[in-house]
C-alpha positions, 0 to 999 in steps of 0.5 A: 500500500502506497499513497498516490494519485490516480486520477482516473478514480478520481474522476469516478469519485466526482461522478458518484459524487453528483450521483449521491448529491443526486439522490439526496436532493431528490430521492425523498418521494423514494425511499428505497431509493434515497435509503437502500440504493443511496446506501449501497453507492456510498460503499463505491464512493468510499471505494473510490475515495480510498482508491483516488489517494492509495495505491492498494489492491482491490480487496482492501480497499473495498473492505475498507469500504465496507467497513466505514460503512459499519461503522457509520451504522454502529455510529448511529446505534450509539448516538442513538443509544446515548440520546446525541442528536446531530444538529446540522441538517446537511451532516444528518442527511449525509451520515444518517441518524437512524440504525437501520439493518436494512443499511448494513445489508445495503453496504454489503450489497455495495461491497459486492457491487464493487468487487464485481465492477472492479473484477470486470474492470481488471478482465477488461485491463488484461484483456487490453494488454494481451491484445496489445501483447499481440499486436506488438508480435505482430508487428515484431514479426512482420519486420 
């Protein structure tokens, strides 16, 4: 595990970045949406996030991920639990406030949802460089 700079997932970030905003602004009338998917996407911009400034593999990563979101939760159950109330709207959209299992699911679904992304995104990286592995035979053997 290296600090760096990607800046390909970085763009990625900004993009689900929108996407959350997008679902917080107005995912309201929709509370699967707003709730359930909201909560699985924030598990890929955790990802993304970890991903744009270290250089990791893809399982760390994503547990890391996973792991932030649980800890968001188990965060809410004792605020909860302990009677502290975030008083700031925008901080209790974006944490939550309420427990939920139903949250601890939706991050688990976004952890699989990131495995496979990534796990088809490195199919398509080897795929890519054993094509381009072929056209350079190719060409070394055209000469």
């Amino acid at each position: 595990m290296t600090l760096t700079f990607n800046g390909r997932a970085f763009a990625a970030l900004l993009a689900v970045t929108a996407l959350l905003a997008v679902i917080a602004l107005y995912g309201a009338p929709y509370p699967f949406v707003r709730g359930f998917v909201g909560d699985v996407v924030a598990v890929g911009w955790a990802f993304l996030l970890y991903r744009t400034f270290i250089r990791a593999r893809v399982l760390p990563l994503a547990v890391a991920a996973l792991l932030t979101g649980y800890a968001v939760e188990f965060c809410q159950y004792l605020a909860r639990l302990y009677g502290v109330q975030i008083q700031q709207p925008v901080l209790r959209v974006v944490l939550g406030s309420v427990p939920d299992w139903w949250d601890v699911l939706a991050y688990t679904v976004g952890f699989v949802v990131v495995l496979m992304l990534a796990g088809a995104n490195e199919r398509r990286q080897h795929a890519a460089s054993l094509q381009d592995a072929r056209m350079r035979a190719s060409l070394r053997a055209r000469r």
